[in-house]
C-alpha positions as CSV (number, residue, x, y, z in Angstrom):
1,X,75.8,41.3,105.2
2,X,75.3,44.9,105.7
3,X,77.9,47.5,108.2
4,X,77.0,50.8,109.3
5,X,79.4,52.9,111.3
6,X,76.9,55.5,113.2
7,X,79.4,58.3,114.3
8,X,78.7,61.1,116.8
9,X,81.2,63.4,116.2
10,X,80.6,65.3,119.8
11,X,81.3,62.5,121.4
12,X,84.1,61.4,118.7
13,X,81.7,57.8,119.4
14,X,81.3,55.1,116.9
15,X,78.0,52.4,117.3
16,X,77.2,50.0,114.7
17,X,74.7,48.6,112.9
18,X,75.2,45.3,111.7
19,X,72.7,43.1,109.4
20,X,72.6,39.4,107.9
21,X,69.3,37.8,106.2
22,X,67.3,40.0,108.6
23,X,68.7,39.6,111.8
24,X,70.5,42.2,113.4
25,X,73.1,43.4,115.9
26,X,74.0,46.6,117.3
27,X,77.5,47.5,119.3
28,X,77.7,50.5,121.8
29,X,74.0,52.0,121.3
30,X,73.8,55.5,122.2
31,X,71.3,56.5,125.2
32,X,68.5,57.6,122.1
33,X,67.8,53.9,120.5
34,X,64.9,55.6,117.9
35,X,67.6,55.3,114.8
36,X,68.7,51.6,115.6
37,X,64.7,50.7,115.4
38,X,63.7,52.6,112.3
39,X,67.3,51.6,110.6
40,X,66.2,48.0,111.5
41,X,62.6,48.8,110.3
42,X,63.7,50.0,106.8
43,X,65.7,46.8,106.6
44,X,62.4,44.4,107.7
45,X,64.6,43.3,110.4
46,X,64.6,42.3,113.8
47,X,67.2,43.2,116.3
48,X,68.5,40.1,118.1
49,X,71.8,41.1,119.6
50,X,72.9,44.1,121.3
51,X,76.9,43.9,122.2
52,X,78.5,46.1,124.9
53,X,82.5,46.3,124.3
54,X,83.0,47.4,128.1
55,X,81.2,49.6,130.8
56,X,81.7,53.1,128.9
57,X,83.1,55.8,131.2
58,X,82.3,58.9,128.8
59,X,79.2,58.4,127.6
60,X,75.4,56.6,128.7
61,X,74.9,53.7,126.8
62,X,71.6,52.9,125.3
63,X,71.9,49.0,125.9
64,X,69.1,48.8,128.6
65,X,66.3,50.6,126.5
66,X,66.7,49.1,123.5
67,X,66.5,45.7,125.1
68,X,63.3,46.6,126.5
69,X,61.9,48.0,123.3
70,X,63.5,45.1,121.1
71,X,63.9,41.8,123.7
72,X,67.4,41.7,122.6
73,X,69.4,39.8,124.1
74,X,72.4,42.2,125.6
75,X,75.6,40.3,126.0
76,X,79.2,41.7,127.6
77,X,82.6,40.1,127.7
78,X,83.9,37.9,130.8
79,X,84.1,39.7,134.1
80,X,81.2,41.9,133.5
81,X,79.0,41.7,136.3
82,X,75.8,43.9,135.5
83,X,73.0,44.6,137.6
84,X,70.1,43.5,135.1
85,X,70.0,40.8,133.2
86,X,72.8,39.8,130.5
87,X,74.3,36.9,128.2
88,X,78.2,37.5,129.9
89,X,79.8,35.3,127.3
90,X,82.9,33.4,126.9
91,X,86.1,34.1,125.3
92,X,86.1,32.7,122.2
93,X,82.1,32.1,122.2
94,X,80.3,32.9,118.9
95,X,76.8,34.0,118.0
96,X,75.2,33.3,115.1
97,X,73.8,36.3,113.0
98,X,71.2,35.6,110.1
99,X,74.4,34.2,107.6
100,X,77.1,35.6,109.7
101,X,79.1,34.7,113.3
102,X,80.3,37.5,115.7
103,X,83.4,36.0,118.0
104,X,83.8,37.2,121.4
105,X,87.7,38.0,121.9
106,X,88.1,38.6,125.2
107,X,90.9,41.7,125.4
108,X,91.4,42.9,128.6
109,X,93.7,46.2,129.6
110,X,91.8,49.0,129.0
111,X,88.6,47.6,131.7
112,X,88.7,43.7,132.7
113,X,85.8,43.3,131.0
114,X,87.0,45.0,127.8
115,X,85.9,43.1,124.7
116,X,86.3,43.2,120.6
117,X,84.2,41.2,119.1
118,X,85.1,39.9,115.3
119,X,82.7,39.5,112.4
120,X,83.0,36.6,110.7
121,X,81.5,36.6,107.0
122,X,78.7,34.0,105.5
123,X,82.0,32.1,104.2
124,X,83.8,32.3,107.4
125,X,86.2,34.7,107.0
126,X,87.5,37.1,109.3
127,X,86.1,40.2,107.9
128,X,86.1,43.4,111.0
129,X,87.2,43.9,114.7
130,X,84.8,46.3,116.4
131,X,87.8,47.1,119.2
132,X,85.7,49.2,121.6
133,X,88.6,51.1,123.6
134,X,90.7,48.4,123.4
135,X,92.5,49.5,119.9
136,X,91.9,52.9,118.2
137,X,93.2,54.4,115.4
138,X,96.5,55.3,116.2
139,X,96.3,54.5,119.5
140,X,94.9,52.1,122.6
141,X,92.5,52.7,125.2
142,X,94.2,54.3,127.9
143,X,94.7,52.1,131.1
144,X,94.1,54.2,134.1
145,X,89.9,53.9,134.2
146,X,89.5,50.8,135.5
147,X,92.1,50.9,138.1
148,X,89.7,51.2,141.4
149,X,87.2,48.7,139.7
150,X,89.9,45.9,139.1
151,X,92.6,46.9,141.9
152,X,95.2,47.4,139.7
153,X,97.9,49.3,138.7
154,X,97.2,51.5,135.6
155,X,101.1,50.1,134.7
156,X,99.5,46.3,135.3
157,X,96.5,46.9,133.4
158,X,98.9,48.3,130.6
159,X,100.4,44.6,130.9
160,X,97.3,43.1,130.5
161,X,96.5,45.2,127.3
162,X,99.8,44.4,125.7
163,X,98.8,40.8,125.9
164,X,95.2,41.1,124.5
165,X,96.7,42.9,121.7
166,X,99.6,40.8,120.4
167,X,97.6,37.4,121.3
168,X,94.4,37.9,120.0
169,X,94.3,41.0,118.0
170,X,97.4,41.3,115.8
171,X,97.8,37.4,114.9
172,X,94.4,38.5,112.9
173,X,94.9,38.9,109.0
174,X,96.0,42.4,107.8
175,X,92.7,42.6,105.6
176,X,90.4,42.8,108.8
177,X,88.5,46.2,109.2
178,X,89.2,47.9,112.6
179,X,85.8,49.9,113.4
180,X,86.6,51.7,117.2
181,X,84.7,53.2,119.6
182,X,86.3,56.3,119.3
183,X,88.2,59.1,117.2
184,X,90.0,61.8,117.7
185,X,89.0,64.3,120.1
186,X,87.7,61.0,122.9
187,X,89.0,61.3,126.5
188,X,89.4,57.6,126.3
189,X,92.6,57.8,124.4
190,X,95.3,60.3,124.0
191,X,96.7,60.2,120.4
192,X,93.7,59.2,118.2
193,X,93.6,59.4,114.5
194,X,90.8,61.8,112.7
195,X,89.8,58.8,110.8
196,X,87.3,56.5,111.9
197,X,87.7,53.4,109.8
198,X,91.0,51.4,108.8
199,X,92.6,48.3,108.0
200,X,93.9,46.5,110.8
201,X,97.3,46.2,108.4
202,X,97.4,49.7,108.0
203,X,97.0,49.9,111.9
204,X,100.3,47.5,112.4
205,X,102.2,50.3,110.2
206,X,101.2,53.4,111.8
207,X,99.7,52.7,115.3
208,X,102.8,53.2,117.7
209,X,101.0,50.5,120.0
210,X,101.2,47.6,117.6
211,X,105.1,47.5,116.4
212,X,105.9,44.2,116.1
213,X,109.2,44.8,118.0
214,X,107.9,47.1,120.8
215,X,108.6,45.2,124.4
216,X,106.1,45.3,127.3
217,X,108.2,47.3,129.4
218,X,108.4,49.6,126.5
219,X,104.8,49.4,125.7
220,X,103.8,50.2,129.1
221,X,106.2,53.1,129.4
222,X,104.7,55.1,126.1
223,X,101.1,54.1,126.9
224,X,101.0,55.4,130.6
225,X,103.4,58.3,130.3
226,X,101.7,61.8,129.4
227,X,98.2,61.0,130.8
228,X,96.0,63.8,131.8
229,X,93.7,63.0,134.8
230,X,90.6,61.7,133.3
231,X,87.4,64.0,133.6
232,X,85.5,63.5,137.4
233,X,81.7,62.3,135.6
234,X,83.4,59.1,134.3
235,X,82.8,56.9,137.2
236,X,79.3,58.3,137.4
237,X,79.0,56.9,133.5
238,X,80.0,53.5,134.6
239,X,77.7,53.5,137.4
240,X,74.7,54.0,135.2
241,X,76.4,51.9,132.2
242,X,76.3,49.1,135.2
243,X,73.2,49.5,137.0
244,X,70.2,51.6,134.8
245,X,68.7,54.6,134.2
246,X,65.5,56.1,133.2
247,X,64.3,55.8,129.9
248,X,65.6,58.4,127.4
249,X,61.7,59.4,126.2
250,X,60.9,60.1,130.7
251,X,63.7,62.4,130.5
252,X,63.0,64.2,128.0
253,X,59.3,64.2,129.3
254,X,60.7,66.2,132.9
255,X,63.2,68.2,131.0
256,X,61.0,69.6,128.1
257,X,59.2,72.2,130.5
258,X,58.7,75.6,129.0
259,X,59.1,78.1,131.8
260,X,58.2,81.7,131.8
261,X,61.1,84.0,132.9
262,X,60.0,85.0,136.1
263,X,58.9,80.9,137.0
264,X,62.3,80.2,135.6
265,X,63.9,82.1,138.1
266,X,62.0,81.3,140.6
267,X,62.6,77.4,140.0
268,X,66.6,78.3,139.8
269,X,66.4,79.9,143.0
270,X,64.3,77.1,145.0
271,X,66.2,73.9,143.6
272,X,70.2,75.4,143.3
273,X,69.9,74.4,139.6
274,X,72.5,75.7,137.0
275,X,71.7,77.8,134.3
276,X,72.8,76.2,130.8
277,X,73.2,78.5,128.0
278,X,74.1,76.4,124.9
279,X,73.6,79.4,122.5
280,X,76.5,80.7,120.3
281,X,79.4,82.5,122.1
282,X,78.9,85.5,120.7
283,X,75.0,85.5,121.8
284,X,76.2,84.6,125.3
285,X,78.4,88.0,125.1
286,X,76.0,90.0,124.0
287,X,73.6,89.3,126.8
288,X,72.8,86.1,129.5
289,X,71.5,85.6,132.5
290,X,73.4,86.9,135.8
291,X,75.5,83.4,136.7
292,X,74.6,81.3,134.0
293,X,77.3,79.0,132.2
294,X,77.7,78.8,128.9
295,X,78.6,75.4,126.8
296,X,77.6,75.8,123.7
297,X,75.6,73.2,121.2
298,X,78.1,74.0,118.5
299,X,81.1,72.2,119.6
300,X,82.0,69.3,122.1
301,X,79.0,70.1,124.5
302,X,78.7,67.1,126.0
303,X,82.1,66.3,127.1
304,X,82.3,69.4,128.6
305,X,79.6,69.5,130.4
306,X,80.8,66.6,131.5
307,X,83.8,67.5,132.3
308,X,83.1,70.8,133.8
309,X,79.5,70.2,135.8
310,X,80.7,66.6,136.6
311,X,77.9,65.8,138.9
312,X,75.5,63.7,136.5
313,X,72.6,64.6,139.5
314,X,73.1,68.4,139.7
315,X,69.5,70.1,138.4
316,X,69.7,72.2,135.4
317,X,67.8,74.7,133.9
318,X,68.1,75.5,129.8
319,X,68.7,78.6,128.1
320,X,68.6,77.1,124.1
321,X,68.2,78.8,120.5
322,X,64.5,78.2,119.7
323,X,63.5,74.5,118.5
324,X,67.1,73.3,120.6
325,X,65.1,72.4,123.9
326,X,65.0,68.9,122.7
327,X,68.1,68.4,121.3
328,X,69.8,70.0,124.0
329,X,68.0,67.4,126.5
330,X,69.3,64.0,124.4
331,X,72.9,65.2,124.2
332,X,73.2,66.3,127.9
333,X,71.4,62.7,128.7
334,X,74.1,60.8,126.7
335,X,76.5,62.0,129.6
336,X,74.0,60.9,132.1
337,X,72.9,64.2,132.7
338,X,69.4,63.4,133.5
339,X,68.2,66.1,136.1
340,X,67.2,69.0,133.6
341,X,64.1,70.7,135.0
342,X,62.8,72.5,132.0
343,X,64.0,75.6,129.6
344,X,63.2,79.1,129.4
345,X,60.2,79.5,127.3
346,X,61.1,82.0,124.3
347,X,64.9,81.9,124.8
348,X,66.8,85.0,126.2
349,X,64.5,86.9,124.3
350,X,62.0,86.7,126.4
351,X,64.5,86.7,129.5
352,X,65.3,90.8,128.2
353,X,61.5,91.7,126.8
354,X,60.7,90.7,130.5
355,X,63.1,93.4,131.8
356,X,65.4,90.8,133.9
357,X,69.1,92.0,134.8
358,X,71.3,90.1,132.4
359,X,75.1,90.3,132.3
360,X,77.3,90.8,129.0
361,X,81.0,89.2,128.6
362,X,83.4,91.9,127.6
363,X,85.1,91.4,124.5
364,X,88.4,92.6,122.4
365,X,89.2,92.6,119.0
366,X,93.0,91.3,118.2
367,X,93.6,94.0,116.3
368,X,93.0,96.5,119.5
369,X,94.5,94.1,121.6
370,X,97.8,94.3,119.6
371,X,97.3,98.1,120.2
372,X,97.2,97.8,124.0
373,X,100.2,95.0,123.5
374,X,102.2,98.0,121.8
375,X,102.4,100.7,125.1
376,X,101.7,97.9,128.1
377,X,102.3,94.4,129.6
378,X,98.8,93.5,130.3
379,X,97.5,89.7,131.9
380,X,96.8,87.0,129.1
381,X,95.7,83.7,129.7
382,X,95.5,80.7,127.4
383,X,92.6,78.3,128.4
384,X,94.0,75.9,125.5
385,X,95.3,72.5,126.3
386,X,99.0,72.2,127.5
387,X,99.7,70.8,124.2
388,X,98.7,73.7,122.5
389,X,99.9,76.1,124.3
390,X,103.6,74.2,124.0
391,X,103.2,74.3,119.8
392,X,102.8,77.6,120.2
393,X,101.6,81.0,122.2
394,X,101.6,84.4,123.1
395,X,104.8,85.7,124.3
396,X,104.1,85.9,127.9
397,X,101.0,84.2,128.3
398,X,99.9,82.0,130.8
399,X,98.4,78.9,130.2
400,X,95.4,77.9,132.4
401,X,93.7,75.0,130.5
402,X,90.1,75.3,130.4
403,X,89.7,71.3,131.7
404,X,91.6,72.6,135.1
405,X,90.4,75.8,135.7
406,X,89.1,75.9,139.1
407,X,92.7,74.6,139.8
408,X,94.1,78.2,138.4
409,X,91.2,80.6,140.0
410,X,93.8,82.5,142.5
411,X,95.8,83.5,139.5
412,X,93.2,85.5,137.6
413,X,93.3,89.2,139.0
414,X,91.1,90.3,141.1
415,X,90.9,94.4,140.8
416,X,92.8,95.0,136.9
417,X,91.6,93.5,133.5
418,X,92.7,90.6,131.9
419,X,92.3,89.2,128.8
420,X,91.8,85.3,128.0
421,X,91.5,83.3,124.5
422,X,91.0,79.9,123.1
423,X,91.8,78.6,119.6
424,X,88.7,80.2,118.3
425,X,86.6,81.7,121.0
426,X,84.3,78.6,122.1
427,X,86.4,77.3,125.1
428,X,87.2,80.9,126.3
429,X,83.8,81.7,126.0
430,X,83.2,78.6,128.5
431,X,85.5,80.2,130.9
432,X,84.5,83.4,130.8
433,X,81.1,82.6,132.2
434,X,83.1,80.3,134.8
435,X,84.8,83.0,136.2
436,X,81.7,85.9,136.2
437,X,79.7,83.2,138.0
438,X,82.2,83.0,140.7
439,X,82.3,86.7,140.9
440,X,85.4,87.7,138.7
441,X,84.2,90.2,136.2
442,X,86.8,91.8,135.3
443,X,87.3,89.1,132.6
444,X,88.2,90.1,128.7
445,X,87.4,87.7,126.1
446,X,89.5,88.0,123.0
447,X,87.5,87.5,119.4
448,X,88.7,85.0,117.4
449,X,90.8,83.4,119.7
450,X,94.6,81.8,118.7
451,X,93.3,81.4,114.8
452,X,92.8,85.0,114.6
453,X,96.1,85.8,117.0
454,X,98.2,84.0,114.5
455,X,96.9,86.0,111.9
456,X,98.0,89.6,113.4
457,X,101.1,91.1,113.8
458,X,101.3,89.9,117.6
459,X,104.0,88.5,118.8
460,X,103.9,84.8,119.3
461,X,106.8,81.9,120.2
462,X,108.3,79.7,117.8
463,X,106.3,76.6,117.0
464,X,107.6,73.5,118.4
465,X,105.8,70.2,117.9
466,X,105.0,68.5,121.5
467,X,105.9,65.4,120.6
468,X,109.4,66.6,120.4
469,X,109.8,67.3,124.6
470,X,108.9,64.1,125.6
């Protein structure tokens, strides 16, 4: 019997690759199924099962393509109610795999459907839980995703998860590996551990979720309280989770146009498409096309883009290092963001050599800034997460997270400079091409960001752990 954990970290998702006596399943594809069919390859194997733990909100799974490329049999939980065809198994069903069994516990809470299914060894011993969103590390899936679906309560749902766990999760031996669906960093949760494997005994000790003398009411009570709205593209995930999509090799066919500056513009201006720039920050300041937004490849791109474009249909146009074009393409695609029209051919590069007006971000060191601190109370805002901004912040600062930032535009001056940072300069970055493309220019990006504000002689508050004003 042969585990593999295949993490992504941008999308802090775990899928798995599981293999007995040449027969092989795989739990929460992503959208790009290539690695699951050369994995199984190498092994001489043939991939016979292909497990979905729930309808993912914040990510495109790649269930429906491998299927067709494999004829593997995809199979969901009870109350799953896909629109192509699907084994929906029973609680407590098992499937035989090469020497192996995998047992459907059905564990409802976090979606209806929600499923963990456990890996029984060739002896029959309990041997892993692959938990889905159901239990993380240090945490549980939250319960407010699948309200509209199931008509109920996020507080009733939280009911229903407090159940799954303590009847069919924690009876399970202390020795059973927990392998999630997600780590730290997931919108799916909201206190998730940066490891991605662990014992399930271990998970009884430190999860706050599974203490074996935690009530429901109290259960319900930590799990629902400090929730941030989930980001707006997650019902479009579960939409195309539940229904289809095109295949992942037809989208990259449409998106992998090369365009020449002047047809790029053109195409922008006749189709409404947004400009992507997923070059570093620092490249994006130096120069980028009038309007364009920048998420860059280097950190959580996708969820972002999620997050911030939302609309999994809106056309977009690519500005990418050299060689990125296709890489760029998969990643926005494992959001469901499908519609990408082509790229610029040659990069910004050829955007300047072509003599187009481009735009630059303004930028400040901390060092100067501390100087301007010194002899005047300027605007500074903190596009962190509430969280951070609590531990600690500028003194005077505002925060204006960058996940709710078109909630904050009227605050941002209009006529005098302001300045705006991050922890390190790749969310401020973000929101410094938000706010030029809605006209505010007078925008100041500060290098470095919160790391290097720390390390200055500016002055900050006190640090005070979050946890600690609940």
């Amino acid at each position: 019997m042969k585990v593999e954990q295949i993490y992504t970290g941008c999308l802090a998702q775990g899928a798995y690759y599981i293999e007995s006596n040449g027969e092989v399943a795989i739990i929460d594809p992503l959208r790009e199924v290539k690695p699951y069919l050369k994995r199984a390859k190498l092994d001489d194997a043939k991939i016979k099962y292909i497990f979905e733990t729930h309808f993912h909100a914040d990510f495109v799974s790649g269930h429906i393509t491998l299927a067709k490329e494999t004829k593997a049999s995809i199979v969901y939980g009870p109350n799953a109610n896909p629109a192509f065809e699907a084994i929906i198994a029973k609680d407590g069903q098992e499937f035989k795999l090469g020497d192996c069994i995998i047992k459907v516990l059905h564990t409802p809470g976090h979606t209806m459907e929600s499923t963990t299914y456990l890996l029984r060894d060739a002896n029959g011993k309990d041997y892993a839980i692959f938990s889905g969103d159901t239990l993380f590390l240090g945490d549980v899936g939250r319960p407010d995703l699948a309200q509209k679906a199931a008509h109920m309560t996020k507080e009733q749902l939280a009911e229903t998860l407090y159940d799954s766990l303590r009847t069919k999760i924690m009876p399970l031996s202390d020795d059973v590996i927990v392998y999630p669906a997600h780590g730290a960093g997931s919108a799916c949760g909201k206190n998730m551990m940066k490891e991605t494997v662990d014992t399930l005994g271990n998970q009884k000790q430190v999860n706050y979720a599974l203490r074996a003398d935690m009530s429901k009411e109290e259960f319900v009570k930590e799990v629902t309280e400090g929730l941030l709205p989930p980001p707006k593209y997650f019902p479009l995930n579960v939409k195309l989770n539940k229904e289809g999509y095109d295949d992942i090799d037809i989208v990259l066919e449409r998106g992998t146009t090369a365009l020449s500056p002047k047809a790029f513009e053109a195409l922008a201006n006749e189709t409404g498409a947004i400009v992507l720039d997923v070059r570093r920050p620092h490249d994006f300041a130096k120069g980028h096309i009038p309007r364009s937004i920048f998420i860059g490849l280097d950190g959580s791109f996708a969820p972002w883009v999620g997050a911030l474009i939302v609309d999994v249909k809106q056309p977009i146009l690519l500005v990418t290092p050299k060689g990125s074009e296709e890489e760029t393409i998969t990643r926005l695609s494992r959001v469901g963001f499908d519609n990408t029209l082509g790229y610029l051919e040659g990069g910004f590069d050829a955007w300047r050599q072509a003599a187009m007006e481009y735009d630059t971000v303004s930028t400040i060191s901390v060092d100067i800034l501390k100087k301007i601190l010194d002899e005047e109370n300027i605007p500074i805002f903190d596009v962190r997460k509430e969280s951070e901004y609590i531990s600690e912040h500028i003194e005077n600062a505002k925060n204006t997270p960058l996940d709710f930032l078109n909630e904050h535009l009227v605050e941002f001056p209009k006529d005098t400079s302001f300045y705006i940072h991050c922890a390190g300069g790749y969310r401020s970055m973000i929101a410094s091409s938000i706010l030029k493309s809605r006209g505010i220019h007078n925008v100041i990006d500060i290098s470095g960001g919160f790391e290097a504000i720390k390390n200055s002689d500016i002055d900050i508050t006190d640090h005070v752990c979050p946890t600690t004003l609940k």
